[in-house]
N, C-alpha and C positions, 0 to 999 in steps of 0.2 A: 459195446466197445470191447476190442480185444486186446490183450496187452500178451507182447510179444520181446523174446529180450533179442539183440542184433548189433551186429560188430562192425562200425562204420569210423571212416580217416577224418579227421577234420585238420584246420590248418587255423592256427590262430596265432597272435602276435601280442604278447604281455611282458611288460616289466618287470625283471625280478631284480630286486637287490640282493648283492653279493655280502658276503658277510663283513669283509673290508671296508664296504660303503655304510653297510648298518651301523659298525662301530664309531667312523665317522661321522655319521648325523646324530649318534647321540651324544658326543662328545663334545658337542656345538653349545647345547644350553644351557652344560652345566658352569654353576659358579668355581673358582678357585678351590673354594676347602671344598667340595664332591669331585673334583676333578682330582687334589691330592689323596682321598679314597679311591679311585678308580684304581690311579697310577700305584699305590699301595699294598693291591689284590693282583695289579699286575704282576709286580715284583715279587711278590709271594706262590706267583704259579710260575712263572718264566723264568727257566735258571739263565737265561741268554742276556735278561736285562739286570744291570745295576746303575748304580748313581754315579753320578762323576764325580763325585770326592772323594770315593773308597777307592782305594788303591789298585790297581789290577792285579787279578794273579797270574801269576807265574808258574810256567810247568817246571818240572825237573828237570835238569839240565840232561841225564841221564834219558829224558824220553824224549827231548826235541833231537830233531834232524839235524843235522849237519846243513849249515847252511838257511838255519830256522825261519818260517813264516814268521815267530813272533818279533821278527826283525823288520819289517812290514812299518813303513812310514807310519806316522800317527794320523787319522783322520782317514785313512786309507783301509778296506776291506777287502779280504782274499777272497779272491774267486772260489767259488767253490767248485771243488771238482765236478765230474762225471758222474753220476749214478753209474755203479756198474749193472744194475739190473735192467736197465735201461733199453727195450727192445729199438729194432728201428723205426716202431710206430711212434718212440718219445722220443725223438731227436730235441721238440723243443722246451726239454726242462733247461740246456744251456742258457735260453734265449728268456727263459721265467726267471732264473739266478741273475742273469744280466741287470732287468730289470728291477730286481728286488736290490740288487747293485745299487744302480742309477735315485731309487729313491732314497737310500740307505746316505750314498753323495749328496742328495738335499738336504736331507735333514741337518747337515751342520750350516747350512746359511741361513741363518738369524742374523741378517744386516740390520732387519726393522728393530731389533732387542734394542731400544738405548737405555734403558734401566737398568743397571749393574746391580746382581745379586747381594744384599750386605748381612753380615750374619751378626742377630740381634742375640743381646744376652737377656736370657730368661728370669724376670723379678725374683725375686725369691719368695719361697710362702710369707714368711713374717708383712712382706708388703701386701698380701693379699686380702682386699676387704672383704668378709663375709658376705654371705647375700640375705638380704632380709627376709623377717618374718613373713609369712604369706597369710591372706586374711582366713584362711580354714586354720592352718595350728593356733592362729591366736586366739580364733573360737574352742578351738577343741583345748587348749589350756585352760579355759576360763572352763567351761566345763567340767574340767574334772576337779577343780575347784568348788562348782556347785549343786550337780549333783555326785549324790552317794547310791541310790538305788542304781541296782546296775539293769532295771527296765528302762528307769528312767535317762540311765546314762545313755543306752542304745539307741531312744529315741532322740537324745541331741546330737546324737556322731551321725543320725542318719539326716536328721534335721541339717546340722552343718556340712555333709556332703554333699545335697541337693541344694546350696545356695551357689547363686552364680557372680559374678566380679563383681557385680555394683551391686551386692546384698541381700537379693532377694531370692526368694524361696519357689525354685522353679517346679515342684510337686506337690499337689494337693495334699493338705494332712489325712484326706481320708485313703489316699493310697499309701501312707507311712503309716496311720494306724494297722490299713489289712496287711503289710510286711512285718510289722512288730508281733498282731495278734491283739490291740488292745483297744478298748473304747478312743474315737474320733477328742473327747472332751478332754481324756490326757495328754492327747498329742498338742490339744490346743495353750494346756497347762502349761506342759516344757518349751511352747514354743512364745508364747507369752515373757518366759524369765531369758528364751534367749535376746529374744527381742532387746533386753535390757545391757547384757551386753556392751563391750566397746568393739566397737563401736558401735551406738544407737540405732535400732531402726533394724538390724539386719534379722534375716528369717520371715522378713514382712510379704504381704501375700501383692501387696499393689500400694500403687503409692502413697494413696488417704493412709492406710494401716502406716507404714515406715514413718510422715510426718508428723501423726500422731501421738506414736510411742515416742519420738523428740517433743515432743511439747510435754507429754506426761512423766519425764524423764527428768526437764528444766524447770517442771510445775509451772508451768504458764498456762494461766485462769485466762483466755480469752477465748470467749463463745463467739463472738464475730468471725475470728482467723480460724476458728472451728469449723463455723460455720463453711465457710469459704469452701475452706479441705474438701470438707464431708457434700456439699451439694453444688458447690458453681466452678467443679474446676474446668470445664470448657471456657468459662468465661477468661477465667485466670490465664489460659492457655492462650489464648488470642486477645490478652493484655485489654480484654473491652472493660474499663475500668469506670467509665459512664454508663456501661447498660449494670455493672455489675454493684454502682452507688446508691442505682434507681432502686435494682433487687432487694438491696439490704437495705435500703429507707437509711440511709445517712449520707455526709457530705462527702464530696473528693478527698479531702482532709484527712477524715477518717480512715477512708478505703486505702490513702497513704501509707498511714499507721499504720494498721493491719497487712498492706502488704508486705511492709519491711520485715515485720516479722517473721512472717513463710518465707521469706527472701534467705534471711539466714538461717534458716533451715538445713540442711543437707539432702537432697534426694536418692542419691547416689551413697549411703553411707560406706560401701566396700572398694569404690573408686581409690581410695586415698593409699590402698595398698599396691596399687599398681601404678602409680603414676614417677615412679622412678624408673621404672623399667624401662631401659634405654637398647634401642635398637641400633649395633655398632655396624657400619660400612665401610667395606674393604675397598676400594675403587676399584674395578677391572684395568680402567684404559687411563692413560694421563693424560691432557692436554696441554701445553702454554706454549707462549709467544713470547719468542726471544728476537729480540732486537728486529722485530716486523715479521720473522719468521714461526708458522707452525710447524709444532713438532708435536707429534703422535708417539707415543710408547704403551707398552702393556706393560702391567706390572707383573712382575711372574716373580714376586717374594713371598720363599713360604712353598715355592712350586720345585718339588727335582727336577732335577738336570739328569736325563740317563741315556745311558751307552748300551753297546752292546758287547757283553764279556769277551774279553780276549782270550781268557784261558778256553771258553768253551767254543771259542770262533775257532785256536789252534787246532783244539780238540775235532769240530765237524770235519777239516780237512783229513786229519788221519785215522777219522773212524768209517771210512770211504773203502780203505785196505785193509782192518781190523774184523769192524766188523757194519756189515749192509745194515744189520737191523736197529743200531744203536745211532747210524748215520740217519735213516730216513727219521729217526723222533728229534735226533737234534736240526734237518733239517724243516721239518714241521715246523719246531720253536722259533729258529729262526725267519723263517717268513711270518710268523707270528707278529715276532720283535720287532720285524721290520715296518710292517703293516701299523701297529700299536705308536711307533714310531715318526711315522711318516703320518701317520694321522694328527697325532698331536701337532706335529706342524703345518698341517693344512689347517687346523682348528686355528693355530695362531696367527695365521696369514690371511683369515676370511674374516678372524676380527680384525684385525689390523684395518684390512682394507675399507669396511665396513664403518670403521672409528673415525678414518683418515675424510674416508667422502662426505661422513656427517658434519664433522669438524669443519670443511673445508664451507660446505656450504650453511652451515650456521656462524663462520666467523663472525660477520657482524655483530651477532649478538655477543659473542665472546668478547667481544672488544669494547660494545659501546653498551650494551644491556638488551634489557626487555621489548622494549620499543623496536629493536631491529630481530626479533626472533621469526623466523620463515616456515610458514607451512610446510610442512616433509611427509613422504609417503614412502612405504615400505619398497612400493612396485619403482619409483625412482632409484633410488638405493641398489635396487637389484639391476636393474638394467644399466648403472655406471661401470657397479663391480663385475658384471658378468655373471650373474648366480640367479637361480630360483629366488623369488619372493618368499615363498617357503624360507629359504638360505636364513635369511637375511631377519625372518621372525624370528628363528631360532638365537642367534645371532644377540639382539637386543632381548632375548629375553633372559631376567633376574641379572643382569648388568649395569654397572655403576662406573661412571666417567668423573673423572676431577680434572676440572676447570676452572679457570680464572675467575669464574663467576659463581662458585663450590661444586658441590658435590650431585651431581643431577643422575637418574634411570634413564640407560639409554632411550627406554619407549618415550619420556618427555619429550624428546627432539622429533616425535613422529601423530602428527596430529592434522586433523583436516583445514583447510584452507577455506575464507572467505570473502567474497569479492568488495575490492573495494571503490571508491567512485570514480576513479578513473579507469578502472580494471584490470587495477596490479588484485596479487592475490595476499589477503591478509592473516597470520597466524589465528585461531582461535583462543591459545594463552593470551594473545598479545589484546584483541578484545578484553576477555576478563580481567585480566589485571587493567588496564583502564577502567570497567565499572568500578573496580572496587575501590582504584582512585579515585574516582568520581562519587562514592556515598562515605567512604572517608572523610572527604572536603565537604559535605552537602551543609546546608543552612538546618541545622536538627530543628527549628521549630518548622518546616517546608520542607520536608525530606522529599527527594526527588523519584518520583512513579516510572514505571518501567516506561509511559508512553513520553516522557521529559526524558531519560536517557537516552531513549531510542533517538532523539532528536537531537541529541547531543550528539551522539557517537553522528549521526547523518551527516552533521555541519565539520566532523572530523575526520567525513571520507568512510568509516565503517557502515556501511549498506546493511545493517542488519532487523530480522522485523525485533516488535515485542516480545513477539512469544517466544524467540530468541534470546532476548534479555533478560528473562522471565526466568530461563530454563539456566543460564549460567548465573543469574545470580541464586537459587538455588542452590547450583553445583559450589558456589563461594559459600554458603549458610549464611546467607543475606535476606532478613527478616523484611518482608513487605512495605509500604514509606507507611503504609497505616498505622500499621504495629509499631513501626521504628517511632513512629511520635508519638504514639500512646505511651511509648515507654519514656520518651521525654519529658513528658508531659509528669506522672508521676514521680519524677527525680526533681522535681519542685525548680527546673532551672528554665523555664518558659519567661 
């Protein structure tokens, strides 16, 4: 084989994105507060951009012209002159100002805006609740509370660093011992008194150990619920409360008793620190119906409003004749500002449209509920608006709608369809919430099997198999009819 190097033409045809378009498509996914970061960093590099509530500045009266551009209707943008360096091979920088013109005139049509901006007062600190304790400081308080060796303190700080939200100890102690430096049997010591702890149970290595140290904590003497812990918890897991009376050589009765006990247990002892944590949502897009009419709005509260500076827009004009080099950076910036500008209202008119078509063809549901919610697919969506499928992922994505029926993620409105017995096409939320009506309602000593729903939903026009069934009641955390009556059964209400 020879290898030989050679100078050959080829002809090839690829897609590049311009940088204009880049900034545009990333400006698509993002939520409200990263979009007011964006627009923040903008403002901080672009002397051409500021907000619309700051006042304009104003040049010197001394330096404007006779007859001054800053006299220029409001809404309105000066032409920008001529490059004088301008050979005859760039005749069309005119024709690139024109149009950075023409977008620059778009950008003040916001017909679709029906949300008027309202400027909220800020609580004051004194009304500001604290935020709570979190389950590591309130170990590490206790701690230094209990021990005083400061070996032994390092093995609890490291103890309590490795537990994870629901209180367990996600590192061996023998890799804490070889970071300390000290026998596997002390790590076992300190972690023994954290275990004790409030709350109970945390630092534990797996489950047996966590319920254990709560029974040895409350001194409850029962070798049977010990039992249980320590050797049949498969049993216990799949609620087989008959194979698990036979195990233990005593009655149902019993196996009752003892269950309640583990029952009130806690498995989870670190859960309790995070279950306030509350996840607040901004809506993106509004929806309601007023008097039979939809109306679509964004909500743009919280978002600037920005212009493009007038003093430095006077100023590009007469740094044209000053001076060329001071001209071509302010007009860089400006097509910047423009682009930056013009983007964000393309950002806001692809959701728009986007909100408007989902809205339109989910009205039913807005109006009457769940029962009328419709299959939706992205590749529809896209071919109404006129946009890539791409578009339009971006689009719904990390986006939140408030509707008459609350607060829904745009992706909820976008889900696969299945046929129904006449062969209209059915939502697959709209299945699910039926099963879950339907074990809701169920006869709990005859809980209803996936092949009785399947036959249910059949005679309701949902054409769907078992394994179908099978897999959404899953997706709901809907326990098997076996287990489900096992569990009845044990609640002494048969």
């Amino acid at each position: 084989m020879i290898l030989k190097q050679r100078l050959d033409q080829r002809q090839v045809q690829k897609l590049i994105l311009a940088p204009a378009l880049q900034q545009a498509i990333k400006l698509l996914p993002l939520t409200n507060l990263e979009l007011q970061e964006v627009i923040d960093a903008e403002l901080s590099e672009n002397p051409l951009l500021e907000l619309e509530d700051e006042a304009p500045e104003r040049m010197p009266e001394a330096d404007a012209e006779p007859g001054g551009t800053d006299a220029a209707p409001e809404g309105e943008t000066p032409a920008a002159p001529a490059d004088p360096d301008a050979g005859p091979g760039e005749s069309t920088e005119n024709g690139e100002d024109a149009e950075f013109e023409s977008y620059f005139q778009e950008y003040f049509d916001d017909g679709f805006r029906s949300l008027p901006q309202e400027v909220k007062e800020v609580p004051s600190l004194e009304n500001t609740l604290p935020s709570n304790v979190s389950l590591w400081d309130h170990l590490s308080w206790q701690s230094n509370l209990t021990f005083f060796d400061p070996v032994d303190r390092d093995i609890a700080e490291r103890i309590i660093g490795n537990i994870n939200e629901d209180g367990y100890l996600i590192s061996p102690p023998e890799e804490l011992a070889a970071a300390v430096g000290v026998p596997v049997e002390r790590v076992d010591a300190v972690r023994a008194k954290v275990r004790m702890f409030d709350p109970v149970g945390v630092g534990s290595l797996d489950l047996k150990e966590c319920l254990l140290s709560q029974m040895d904590n409350l001194q409850i003497r029962d070798d049977t619920a010990r039992a249980i812990i320590c050797d049949h918890q498969a049993l216990l897991e799949k609620s087989d409360y008959a194979q698990l009376a036979r195990v233990l050589g005593v009655p149902m009765s019993a196996v009752r008793y003892h269950i309640e006990i583990i029952q009130r247990l806690d498995p989870c002892p670190g859960r309790k620190y995070h279950e306030e944590r509350t996840s607040y949502v901004v809506p993106d897009i509004v929806v309601t119906i007023e008097e039979g009419e939809l109306k679509v709005a964004l909500n743009d509260e919280g978002l600037p409003r920005l212009r493009i500076n007038t003093y430095y827009r006077i100023l590009l004009s007469k740094a044209l004749k000053e001076n060329p080099e001071t001209y071509r950076f302010l007009k860089d910036k400006m097509k910047k500002a423009l682009w930056f500008l013009r983007s964000l209202d393309q950002r806001d008119q692809t959701i728009y449209k986007v909100a408007r078509s989902v809205a339109e063809r989910q009205r039913e549901f807005l109006e009457k509920g769940m029962e009328f919610l419709r299959p939706l697919t992205l590749m529809e969506i896209a071919q109404e608006v006129g946009v890539h499928e791409s578009t339009v992922g971006r689009v719904v994505a990390n986006k939140y709608i408030l509707t008459p029926r609350g607060t829904f993620s745009l992706k909820y409105f976008f889900h696969k369809s299945l046929a129904g017995g006449t062969g209209e096409e059915i939502s697959s939320l709209r299945v699910k919430e039926r099963i879950r009506r339907l074990v809701e309602s169920e006869d709990r000593t005859h809980p209803l099997s996936d092949m009785e729903i399947e036959e249910i939903l059949a005679r309701e026009n949902f054409l769907i198999a078992r394994r179908t069934v099978a897999k959404y009641r899953k997706q709901l955390s809907i326990l098997p009819s076996h287990i489900r009556k096992r569990k009845f059964i044990m609640e002494g209400k048969e």
